[in-house]
N, C-alpha and C positions, 0 to 999 in steps of 0.2 A: 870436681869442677867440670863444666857444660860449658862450649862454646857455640855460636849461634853463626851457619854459614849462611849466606844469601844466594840462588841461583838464577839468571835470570834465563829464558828459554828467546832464543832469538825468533823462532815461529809466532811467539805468543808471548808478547810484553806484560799480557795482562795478570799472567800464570807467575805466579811464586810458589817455590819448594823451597821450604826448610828443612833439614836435616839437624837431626843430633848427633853428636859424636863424641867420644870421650877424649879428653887431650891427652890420653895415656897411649893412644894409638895412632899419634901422628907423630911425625918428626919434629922437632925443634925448625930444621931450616923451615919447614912447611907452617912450623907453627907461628914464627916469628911474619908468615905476610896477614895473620890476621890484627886485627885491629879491636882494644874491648871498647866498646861505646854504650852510652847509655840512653836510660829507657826513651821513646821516644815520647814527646808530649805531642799528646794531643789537640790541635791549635782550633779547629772547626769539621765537623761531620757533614757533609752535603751529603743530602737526600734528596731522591725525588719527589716522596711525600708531600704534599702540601705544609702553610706553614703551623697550622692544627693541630697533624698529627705528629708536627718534629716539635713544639712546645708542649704536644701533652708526653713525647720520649720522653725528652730531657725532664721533666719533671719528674716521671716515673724513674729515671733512672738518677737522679739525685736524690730520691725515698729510699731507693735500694742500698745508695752509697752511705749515707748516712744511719740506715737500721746496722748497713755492716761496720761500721767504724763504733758504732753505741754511742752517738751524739743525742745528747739529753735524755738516754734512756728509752730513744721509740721502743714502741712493742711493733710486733710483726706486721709490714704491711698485709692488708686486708684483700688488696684490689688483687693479691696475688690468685685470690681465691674466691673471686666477686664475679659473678655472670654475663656475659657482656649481652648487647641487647640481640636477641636471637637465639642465646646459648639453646632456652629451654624446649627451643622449636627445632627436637631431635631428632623429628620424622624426618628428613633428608634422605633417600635409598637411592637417590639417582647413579648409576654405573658408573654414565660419564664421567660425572663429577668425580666417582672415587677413583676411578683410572688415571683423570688429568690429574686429581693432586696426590696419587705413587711414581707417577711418573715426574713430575717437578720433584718429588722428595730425589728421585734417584739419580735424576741430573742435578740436583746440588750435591748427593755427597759424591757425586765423581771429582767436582772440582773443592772436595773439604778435605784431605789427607792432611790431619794437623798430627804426623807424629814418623816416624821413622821404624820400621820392620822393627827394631829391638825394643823399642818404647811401646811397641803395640802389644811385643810379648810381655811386656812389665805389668800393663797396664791388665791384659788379659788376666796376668795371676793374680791380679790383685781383686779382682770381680769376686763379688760373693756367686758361691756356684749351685744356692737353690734357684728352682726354676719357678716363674708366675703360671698358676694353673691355668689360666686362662689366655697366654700366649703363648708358650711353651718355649721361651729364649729366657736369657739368662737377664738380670737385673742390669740397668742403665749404670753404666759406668763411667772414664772420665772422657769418653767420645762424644756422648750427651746425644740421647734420642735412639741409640739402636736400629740406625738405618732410619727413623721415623724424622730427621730432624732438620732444619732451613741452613740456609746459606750463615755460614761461620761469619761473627760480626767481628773478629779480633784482624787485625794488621801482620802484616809480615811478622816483624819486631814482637806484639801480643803472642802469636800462635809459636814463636819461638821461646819464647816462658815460658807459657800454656805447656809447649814440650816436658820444659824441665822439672817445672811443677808436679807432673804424671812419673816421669823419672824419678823424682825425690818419694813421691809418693810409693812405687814399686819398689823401692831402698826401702820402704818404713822410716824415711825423714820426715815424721810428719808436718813437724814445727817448722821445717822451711818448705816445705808445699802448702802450707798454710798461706804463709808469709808471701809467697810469689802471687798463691790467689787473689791473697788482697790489693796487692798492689795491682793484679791487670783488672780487678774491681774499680778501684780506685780510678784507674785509666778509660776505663770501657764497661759500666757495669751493667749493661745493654747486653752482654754475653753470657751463654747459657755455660760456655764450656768448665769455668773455675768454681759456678754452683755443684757443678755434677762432680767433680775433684773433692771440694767441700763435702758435699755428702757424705762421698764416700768416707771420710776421713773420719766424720762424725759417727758414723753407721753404727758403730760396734763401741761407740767413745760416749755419745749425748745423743737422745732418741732425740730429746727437743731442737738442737739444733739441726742434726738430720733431718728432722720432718720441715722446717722450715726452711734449710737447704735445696733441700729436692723439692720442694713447695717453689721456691725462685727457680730453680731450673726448669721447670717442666713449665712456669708461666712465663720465661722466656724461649722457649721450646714445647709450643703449645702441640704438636706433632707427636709427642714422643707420648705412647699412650701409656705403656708400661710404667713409666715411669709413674703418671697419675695414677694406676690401678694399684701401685706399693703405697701413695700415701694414701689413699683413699681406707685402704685395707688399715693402715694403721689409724686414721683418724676414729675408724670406727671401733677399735679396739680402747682408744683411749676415749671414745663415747662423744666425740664432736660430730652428730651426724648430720648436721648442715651442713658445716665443709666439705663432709665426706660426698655428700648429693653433690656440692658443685663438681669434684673432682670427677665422679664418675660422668657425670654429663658434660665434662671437657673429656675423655675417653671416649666415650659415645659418641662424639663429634669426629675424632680423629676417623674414627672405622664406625658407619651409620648401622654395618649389617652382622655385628655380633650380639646374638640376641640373649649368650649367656648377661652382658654387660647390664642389658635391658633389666634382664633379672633379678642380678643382685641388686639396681638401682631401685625397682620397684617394691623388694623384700626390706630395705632401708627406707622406704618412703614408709611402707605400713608400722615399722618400728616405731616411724617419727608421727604417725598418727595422723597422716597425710594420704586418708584413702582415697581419695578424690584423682590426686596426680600419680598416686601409684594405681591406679585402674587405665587409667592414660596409660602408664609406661608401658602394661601390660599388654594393653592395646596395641601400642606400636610393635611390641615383641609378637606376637605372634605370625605375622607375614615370614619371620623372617627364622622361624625354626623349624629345622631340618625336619623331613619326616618321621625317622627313626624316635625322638621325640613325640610322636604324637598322644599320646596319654597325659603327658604335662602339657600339652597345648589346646587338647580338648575339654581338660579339667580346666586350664585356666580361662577357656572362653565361654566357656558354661557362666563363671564365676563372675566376671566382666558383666556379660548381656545380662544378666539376672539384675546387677548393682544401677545397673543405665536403666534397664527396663523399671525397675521402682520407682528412678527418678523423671519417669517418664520420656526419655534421650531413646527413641525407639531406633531411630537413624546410628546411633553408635552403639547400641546393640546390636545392631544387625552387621557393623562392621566390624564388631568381634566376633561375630560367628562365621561369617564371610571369610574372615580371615584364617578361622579352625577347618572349615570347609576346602579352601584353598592348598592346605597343609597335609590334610587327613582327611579327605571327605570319605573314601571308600570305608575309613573306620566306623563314619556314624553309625550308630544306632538307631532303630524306630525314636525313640525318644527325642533323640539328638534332632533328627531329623524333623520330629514335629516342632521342636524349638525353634530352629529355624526356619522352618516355612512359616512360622505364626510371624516370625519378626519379618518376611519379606513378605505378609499381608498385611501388617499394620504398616508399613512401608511404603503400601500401592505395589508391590514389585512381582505382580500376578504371572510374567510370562517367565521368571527365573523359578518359579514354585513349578510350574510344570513342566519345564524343561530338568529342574533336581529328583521330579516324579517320572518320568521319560528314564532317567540316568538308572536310579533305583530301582523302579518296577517293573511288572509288566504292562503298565499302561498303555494303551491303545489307541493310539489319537493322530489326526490326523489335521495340517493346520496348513497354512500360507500368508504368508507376508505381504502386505498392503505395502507398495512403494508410497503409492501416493501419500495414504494416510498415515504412514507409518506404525500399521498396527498389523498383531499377528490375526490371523483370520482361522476361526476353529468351524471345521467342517464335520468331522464325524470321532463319537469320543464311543470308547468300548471300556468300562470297566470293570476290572479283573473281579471275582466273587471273592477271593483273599485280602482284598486292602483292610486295612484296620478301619475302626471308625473314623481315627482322629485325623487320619492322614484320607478318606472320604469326605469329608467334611470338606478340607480344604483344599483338595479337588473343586469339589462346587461352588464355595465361595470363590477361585479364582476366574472359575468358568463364566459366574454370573459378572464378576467384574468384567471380565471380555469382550462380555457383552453378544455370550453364545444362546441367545433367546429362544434359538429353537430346537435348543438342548433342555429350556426347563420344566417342561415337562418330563421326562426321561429321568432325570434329575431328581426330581422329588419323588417319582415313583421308587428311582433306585436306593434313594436312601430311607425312604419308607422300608422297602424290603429288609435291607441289610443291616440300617442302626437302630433295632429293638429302644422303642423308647422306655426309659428307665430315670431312676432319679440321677444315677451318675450321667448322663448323655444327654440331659435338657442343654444343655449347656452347646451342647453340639449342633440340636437343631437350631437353639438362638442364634448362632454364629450364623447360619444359612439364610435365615428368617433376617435378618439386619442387613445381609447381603442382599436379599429379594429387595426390602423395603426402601434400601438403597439407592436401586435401579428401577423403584417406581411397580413395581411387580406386586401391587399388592394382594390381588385374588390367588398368585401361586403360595404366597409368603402364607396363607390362611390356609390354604389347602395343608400346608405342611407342617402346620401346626395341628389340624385336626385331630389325628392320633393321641394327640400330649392331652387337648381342652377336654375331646369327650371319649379317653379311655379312662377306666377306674382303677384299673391298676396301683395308683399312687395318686396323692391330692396334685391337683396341676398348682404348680407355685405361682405367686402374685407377679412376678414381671413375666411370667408368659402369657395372662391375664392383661396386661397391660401393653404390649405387641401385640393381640389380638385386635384389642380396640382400637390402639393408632390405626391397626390396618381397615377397618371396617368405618372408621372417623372417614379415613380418605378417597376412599370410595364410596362415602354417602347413607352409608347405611346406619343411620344415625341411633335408632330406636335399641336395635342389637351393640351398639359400640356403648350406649350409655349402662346397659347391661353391663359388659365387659368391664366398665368404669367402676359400678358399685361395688362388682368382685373385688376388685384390686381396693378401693377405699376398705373395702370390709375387712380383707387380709392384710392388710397395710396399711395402717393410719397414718404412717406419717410419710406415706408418698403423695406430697404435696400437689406437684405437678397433675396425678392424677386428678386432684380434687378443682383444679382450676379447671383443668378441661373439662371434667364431667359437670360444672359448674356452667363453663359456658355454652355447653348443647344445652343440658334443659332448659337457660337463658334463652336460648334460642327456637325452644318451640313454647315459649310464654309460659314456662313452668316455673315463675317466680319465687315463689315461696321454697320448693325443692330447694333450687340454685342457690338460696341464702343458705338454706340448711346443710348444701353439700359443703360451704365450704367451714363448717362449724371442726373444733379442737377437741379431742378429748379430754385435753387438760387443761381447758380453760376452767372449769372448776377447780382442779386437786392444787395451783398452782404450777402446774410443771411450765417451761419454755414454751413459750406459742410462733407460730411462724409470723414475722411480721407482713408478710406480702397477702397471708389467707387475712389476717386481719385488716389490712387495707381492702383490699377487694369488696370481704364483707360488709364494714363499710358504707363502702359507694352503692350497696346494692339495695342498704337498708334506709340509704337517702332514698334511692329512686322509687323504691314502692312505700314509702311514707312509714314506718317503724320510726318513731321518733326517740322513743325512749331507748332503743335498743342500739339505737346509730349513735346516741353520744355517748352509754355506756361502752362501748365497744368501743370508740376510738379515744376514751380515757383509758381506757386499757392497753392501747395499741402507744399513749403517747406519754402512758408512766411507767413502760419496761425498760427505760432507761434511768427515772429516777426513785429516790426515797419516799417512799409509802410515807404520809403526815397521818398518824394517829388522832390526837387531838387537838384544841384549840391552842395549847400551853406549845405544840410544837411548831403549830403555825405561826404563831409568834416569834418562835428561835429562827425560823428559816427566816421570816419578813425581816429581823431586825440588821438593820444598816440600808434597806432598800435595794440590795445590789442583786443580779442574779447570780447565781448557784455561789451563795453565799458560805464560804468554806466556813470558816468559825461557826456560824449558823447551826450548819448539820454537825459541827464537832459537839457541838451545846448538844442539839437533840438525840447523839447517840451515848453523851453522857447520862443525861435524861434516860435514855431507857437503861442504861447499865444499874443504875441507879433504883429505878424501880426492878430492877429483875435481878438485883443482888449481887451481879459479877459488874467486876472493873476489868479497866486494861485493857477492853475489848472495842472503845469509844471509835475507830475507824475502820473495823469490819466492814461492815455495809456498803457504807460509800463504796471501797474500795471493788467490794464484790459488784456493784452495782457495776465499776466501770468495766471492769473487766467483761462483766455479760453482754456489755454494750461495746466494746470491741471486737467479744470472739463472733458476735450473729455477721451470721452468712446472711445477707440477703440483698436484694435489687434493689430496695425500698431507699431510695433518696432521703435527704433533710429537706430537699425542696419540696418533694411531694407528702413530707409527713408536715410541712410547716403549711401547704396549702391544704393540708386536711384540718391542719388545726382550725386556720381560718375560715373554715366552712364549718366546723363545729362551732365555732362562737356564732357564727351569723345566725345556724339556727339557733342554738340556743338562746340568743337575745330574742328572735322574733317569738320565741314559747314563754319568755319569760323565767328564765331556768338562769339565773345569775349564778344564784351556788355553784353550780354545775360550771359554770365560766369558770369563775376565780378557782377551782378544784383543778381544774385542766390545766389554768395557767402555774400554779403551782407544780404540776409537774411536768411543765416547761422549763419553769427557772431554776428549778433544782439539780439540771442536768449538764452538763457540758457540750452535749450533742449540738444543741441551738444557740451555740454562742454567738454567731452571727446574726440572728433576729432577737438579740437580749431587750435593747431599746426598745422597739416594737412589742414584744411581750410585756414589758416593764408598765409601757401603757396603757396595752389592754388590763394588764392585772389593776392599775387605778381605776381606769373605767367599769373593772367589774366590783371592786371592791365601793365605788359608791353605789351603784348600782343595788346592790346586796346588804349597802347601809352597815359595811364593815369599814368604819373609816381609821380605828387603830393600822390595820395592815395599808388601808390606801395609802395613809399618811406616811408610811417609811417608805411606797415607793415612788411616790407624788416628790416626794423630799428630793432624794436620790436623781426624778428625772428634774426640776427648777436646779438644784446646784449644777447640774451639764450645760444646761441650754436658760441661764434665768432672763433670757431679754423675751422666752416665747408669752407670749400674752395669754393664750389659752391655757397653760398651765397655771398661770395664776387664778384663771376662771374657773378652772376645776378644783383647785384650793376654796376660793371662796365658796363655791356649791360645798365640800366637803365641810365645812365649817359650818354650812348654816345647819348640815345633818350630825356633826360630831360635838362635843361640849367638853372639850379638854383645854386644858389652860395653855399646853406646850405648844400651840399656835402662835401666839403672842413672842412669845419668848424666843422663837425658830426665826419669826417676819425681822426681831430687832437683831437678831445676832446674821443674818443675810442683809440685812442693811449696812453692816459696818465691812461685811467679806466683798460687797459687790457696790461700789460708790458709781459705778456708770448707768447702773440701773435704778436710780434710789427714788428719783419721782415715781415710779410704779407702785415700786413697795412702799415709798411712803403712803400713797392713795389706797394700799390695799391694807394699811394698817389703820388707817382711818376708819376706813368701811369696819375695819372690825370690831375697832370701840365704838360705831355707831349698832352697830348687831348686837354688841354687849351692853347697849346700853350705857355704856361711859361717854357722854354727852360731851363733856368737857375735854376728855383726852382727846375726842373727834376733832374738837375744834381746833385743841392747839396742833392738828395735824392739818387742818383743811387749811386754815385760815393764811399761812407762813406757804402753801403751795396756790392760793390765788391770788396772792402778790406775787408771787415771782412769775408764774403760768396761767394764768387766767385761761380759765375753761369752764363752761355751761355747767359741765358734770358736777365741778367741785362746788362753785356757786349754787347748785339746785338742792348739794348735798348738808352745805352749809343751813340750806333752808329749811330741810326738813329737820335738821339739828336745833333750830331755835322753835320749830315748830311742835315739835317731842317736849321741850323744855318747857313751853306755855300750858301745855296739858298737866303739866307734874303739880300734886298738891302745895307742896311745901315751897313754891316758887314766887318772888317779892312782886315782882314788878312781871306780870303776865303779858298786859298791853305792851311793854318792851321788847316784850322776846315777839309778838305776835308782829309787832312794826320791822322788826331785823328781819323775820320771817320772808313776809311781805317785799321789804325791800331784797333780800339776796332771792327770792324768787324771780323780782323783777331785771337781778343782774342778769341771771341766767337766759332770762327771755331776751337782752340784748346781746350777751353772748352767744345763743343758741342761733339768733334772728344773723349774726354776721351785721348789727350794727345797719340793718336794714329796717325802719319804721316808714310807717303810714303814717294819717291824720289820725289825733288824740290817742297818738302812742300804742298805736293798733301795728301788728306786725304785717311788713309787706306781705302783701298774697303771693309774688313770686319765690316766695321762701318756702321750700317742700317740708321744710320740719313748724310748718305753723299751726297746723292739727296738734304734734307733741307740745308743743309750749302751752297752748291753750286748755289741753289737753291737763299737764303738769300743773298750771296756775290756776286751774280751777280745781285740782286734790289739795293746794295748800289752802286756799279760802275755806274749801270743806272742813277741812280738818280743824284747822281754826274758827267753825262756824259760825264764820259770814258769808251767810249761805247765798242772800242777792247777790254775792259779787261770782260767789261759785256758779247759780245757776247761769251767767252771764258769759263765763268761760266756758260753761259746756255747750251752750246753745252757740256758742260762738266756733268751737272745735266743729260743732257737726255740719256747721254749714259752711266747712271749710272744701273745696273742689282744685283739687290739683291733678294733674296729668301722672305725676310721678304715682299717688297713690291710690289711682284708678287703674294704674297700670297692674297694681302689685297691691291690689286691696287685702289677699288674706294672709299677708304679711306687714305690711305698714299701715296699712288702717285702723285707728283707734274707737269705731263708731260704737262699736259693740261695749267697750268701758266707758265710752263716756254717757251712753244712753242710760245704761246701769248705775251709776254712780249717779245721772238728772232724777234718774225713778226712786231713787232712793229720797231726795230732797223733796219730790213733788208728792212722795208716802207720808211722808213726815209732819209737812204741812198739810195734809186732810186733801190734797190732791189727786186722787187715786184714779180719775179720769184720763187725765194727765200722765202719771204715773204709769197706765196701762197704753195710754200712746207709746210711751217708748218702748214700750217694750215689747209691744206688736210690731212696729215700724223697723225697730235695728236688733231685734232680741231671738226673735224665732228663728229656731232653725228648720 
């Protein structure tokens, strides 16, 4: 039995010491003034914290209470081992920072003595006595944190349990050091001290509870690193190494500048197949290891810069080699050393290359600092006859960056002398040559090429070919640069770029026909990939100098590398059927079609698929805008050539694509327009179809119907008009009228009627009434018909409706239509083709003579569009032929006929 004394220090009321002591070594009289009392409850915790972070405590530490009691079974809180916002932002090195917080560690545990000289020694044996390699002190025991730890969260009263608990614990009582832990859990479980007790207890008893012990200890005692560095170690044994990254990067945090920590984090990161953040780690570790080290810090910044420089990260390359430099620099090697000056040229960081070339060599140079402008000023440069090439080389490109101009001549002579050009060391003069061209230096940059273009030693390769004539493009010398250009196309066909430029010099000295030619494919035959930017260019170029046939073949080529090739008529069919574009079932039809013909199944969505993919892997500038305003300039000419095939061929491999899904409508109409055009009205008709069901109130589409109808002779017209008559009741007088028109085209007289007739009762209109008329007027002409004088008077009359319909119910004297009516040319006009037809010819010639001397303002205005003189003189000549008038007959047709 433990009894618990209280002391309080009169200097210092704030200060409690508790003591342990065994009742076997006090006196009774002594022992009788203590008092046993019990535990203390805890009523309310004040904090300064705000009230945020005291409800997110208390919560955290009712999760704890409860995993520890095993209330419904929790499994291990998570947040113990969960990254808080920052964690992973482990570059922190600041001194300060790590000074102020060992300093705060070491003034809390001045005022933390939670245990008594003999309990320190219990508690000391009871510590397991291997050491962590990587701190060299003995494992966290029931003190919690090993010097690393915050101010004690337990009460006078707690840290006097806390004592007995570590007492019971150094007896081997385990079961009642258990027992005491949970109760100051229960009381306080905010405290790290009765985790770290717990653990131990588990250590050697239950790994799982131990790890989950020392798991709540260390994340209530975020300080004590050792302690994460045991579970981290176990985690990764038992193969959790997610957890195990957090815990090392909450070690990491304790202490920023152990770079072994770094190491192992990032050899766990590569485990977990996280090369990305274990190149990072790597990254950070290197600053911070010792020199003695330097072979593992050279090798790993080799490793690093190499992995950044792939992904193009040139700036974190260069800050892994910076940082091996920093470490180990006098170790580099030539190589090493050329590794990093190349990353502190792709950098811009010219004046640290030849200050690292100063350190190293014996270079000879001589410079001064621009206050004003803040630049180094290079006056006089001597270099050594030993440099290497690689490390010459970038001497010159730093120099020319400098912008030491009246070094470059000196420059190229010296490295003419000293870097024997060779196939290995092209590569070195380019590097110079790009620096020249750079800084505008184009006659040096060609000087220093000379040696490479006209020695024979080895073929000169096509990009030095190619930096010759940029540099002769730029300084004008056109004739010699277009030379250069054809090298490079000749050695290189699929350097593009070349081909543009050498396309647009000869452009530019009227070498037309060349310039189309330069920008021709080699595989525009064999089928290979073609560039789609040469084929636009092409093109535009075989518009401007008039190649007609070459300019639309060429941009159906450029505008079906996205879609399915139509073999023949049975496939253009599959693709048209439903109207719609890139009509998926369509093409699933036409590649069962060819599997079909070609013997193999199972194969039916190759193509497409392969098509899309081609059409997402192309690289290229070529817009959809400017391939859709290509299109539309291929249809414009090809209408004015008369080349419709050619239209509806292009629009098809429009619609079959998904590229142009945003001008589908637009396309959808051209392909109508081309398909009547081309007098294919099967395919117009599905997407004629397709565009009335979207928009059925536009009028013009019903007029492109009826044009298609008077060119197609398919029944499924009829049958389409009635079944959109019943889908669309707001539009129905149209479609009724255009269903009429159609039994009067078909010759179904009768069905016209019972269509006309029921729409000019309800809507009285000219049209229908004129229509009416030529309806009885077809019926008088028919043999087999009873009563002819009948139909000829209905004629007659609904002709005469029309003419008051048409006239707006405006008449003259003896039912002559006002003259201020602008449609009184058309009536008269109309009224005398039904008299014709009907031949009563006096009343016909009466109407014609009456149209022509018709004079209105409106259609003098706009004669050779509303003027009808020319038909009706025509139609007079015909009557005055007929009756032996041929005098007559040749009046009209001098006076209104010639042209």
């Amino acid at each position: 039995m433990s009894e618990s004394q209280e002391t309080t220090h009169s200097n210092d009321s704030s200060e409690v010491l508790i003591e342990e002591i065994d009742s076997n070594d006090v006196s009774e009289n002594e022992l009788a003034q203590f008092q046993e009392t019990e535990p203390l409850r805890i009523v309310e915790i004040i904090d300064e914290c705000d009230n945020g972070d005291a409800e997110e405590a208390e919560a955290e530490g009712a999760l704890i209470r409860r995993y520890v009691q095993g209330v419904q079974c929790l499994e291990f809180p998570d947040f113990c081992t969960k990254l808080e916002p920052g964690d992973e932002e482990d570059d922190v090195d600041d001194d300060e920072e790590e000074e102020e917080a060992t300093n705060a560690v070491t003034n809390t545990n001045i005022h933390t003595e939670a245990s008594t000289s003999a309990a320190a020694a219990a508690a000391k044996r009871s510590q397991p006595t291997k050491t962590h390699p990587l701190s060299g002190r003995a494992g966290a025991g029931g003190g919690g944190g090993g010097g690393l730890g915050r101010r004690s969260q337990l009460g006078p009263a707690l840290l006097g349990l806390m004592g007995e608990a570590n007492l019971s614990f150094a007896h081997g009582r385990y079961d009642t050091a258990e027992r005491i832990c949970m109760e100051i859990i229960r009381q306080n479980p905010l405290a790290s001290e009765p985790f770290y007790t717990l653990a131990e207890i588990y250590e050697n008893r239950d790994e799982i509870k131990f790890l989950h012990f020392s798991t709540i200890a260390a994340h209530l005692n975020p300080q004590d690193r050792d302690m994460w560095i045991r579970i981290s170690d176990l985690l990764v044994q038992q193969g959790h190494l997610a957890r195990a990254r957090v815990c090392y990067t909450k070690a990491i945090k304790v202490i920023h500048k152990d770079y072994l920590l770094r190491l192992r984090k990032a050899q766990l990161l590569e485990r977990m197949g996280e090369t990305n953040a274990a190149m990072f780690t790597y990254l950070k570790m290197l600053p911070l290891m010792p020199p003695g080290e330097w072979q593992l810090c050279l090798s790993t910044a080799k490793n690093v810069a190499q992995y950044f420089h792939v992904l193009q990260k040139h700036t974190t390359a260069l800050e892994a080699m910076e940082g091996a430099y920093g470490v180990c620099g006098a170790r580099f090697t030539l190589e090493d050393l050329n590794i990093y000056m190349e990353l502190l040229i792709l950098n811009k960081q010219y004046v640290k290359v030849l200050r690292c070339l100063r350190e190293r060599t014996k270079l000879d140079l001589e410079t001064e600092q621009d206050e004003k402008e803040s630049l180094e000023l290079i006056y006089f440069c001597q270099i050594p006859d030993d440099f290497i090439p690689e490390l010459r080389a970038k001497l010159c490109v730093s120099l020319i960056h400098m912008h030491a101009h009246h070094l470059l001549g000196y420059l190229v002579q010296n490295v003419q002398e000293h870097i024997t050009p060779t196939v290995d060391r092209v590569e070195l003069y380019m590097d110079i040559t790009e620096a020249l061209m750079q800084e505008h230096k184009y006659a040096e940059a060609i000087a220093l090429m000379r040696p490479i273009t006209d020695g024979d030693s080895f073929e000169c390769p096509a990009f030095v070919w190619l930096r010759q004539a940029e540099c002769l493009r730029q300084i004008n010398r056109t004739n010699e640069a277009i030379q250069s250009y054809a090298r490079v196309v000749q050695m290189a066909p699929y350097c593009y770029e070349a081909k543009f430029t050498l396309s647009a010099l000869l452009k530019q000295q009227g070498r037309q026909e060349e310039a189309v030619k330069a920008l021709e494919q080699s595989g525009e035959q064999e089928g290979q990939p073609l560039h789609a930017r040469l084929l636009y260019e092409r093109c535009v170029m075989l518009q401007q100098i008039g190649r007609i046939e070459e300019f639309i073949d060429i941009g159906y080529v450029l505008l079906s590398r996205h879609s399915i090739k139509l073999k023949n008529r049975e496939e253009m069919m599959a693709a048209a059927n439903g109207g719609s574009a890139y009509n998926t079932e369509g093409l699933k039809a036409i590649m069962q079609m060819r599997s079909l013909a070609a013997g193999v199944t199972g194969s039916a969505d190759q193509e497409p698929q392969d098509t899309s993919k081609s059409a997402n892997a192309e690289s290229s500038d070529l817009t959809i805008k400017n391939e859709y305003d290509l299109f539309l300039e291929l249809i414009r000419t090809a209408y004015a050539h008369g080349k419709y095939s050619a239209i509806e061929r292009m629009c098809f491999a429009m619609v079959t694509t998904k590229r142009f899904t945003y001008y589908h409508y637009e396309i959808e109409r051209i392909m109508t327009l081309a398909c009547l055009f081309n007098r294919d009205c099967a395919i117009g008709f599905s997407y004629l179809r397709e565009l009335i069901a979207k928009k059925p109130e536009n009028v013009n589409l019903w007029n492109l119907l009826s044009l298609m109808i008077q060119q197609g002779d398919e029944i499924r017209y009829v049958r389409y008009t009635r079944r959109l008559l019943q889908r669309h009741p707001s539009v129905t007088q149209e479609m009724r009228l255009f269903l009429g028109h159609y039994h009067l085209n078909c010759s179904s007289y009768k069905y016209a009627l019972n269509v006309y007739v029921p729409i000019l009762r309800e809507h009285p209109h000219p049209l229908v009434a004129l229509s009416i008329a030529v309806v009885f007027n077809q019926l008088a002409l028919q043999k087999k018909v009873l009563r002819k004088s009948a139909a000829v008077a209905q004629s007659v009359a609904f002709a005469q409706r029309y003419a008051e319909l048409r006239s707006g119910g405006r008449k003259g004297s003896d039912n002559e239509v006002s003259a201020s009516c602008a449609a009184q040319q058309e009536i008269y006009y109309n009224m005398g083709r039904i008299y014709h037809q009907a031949n009563i010819l006096h009343l016909a010639t009466e109407y014609y003579e009456r149209a022509l001397a018709v004079q209105h303002p409106l259609i003098k205005e706009n004669d050779e569009i509303l003027g009808l003189q020319h038909e009706v003189a025509f139609n007079l000549h015909l009557i005055y032929r007929a009756s032996g008038n041929k005098w007559k007959a040749r009046q009209c047709l001098m006076r209104y006929c010639v042209v």
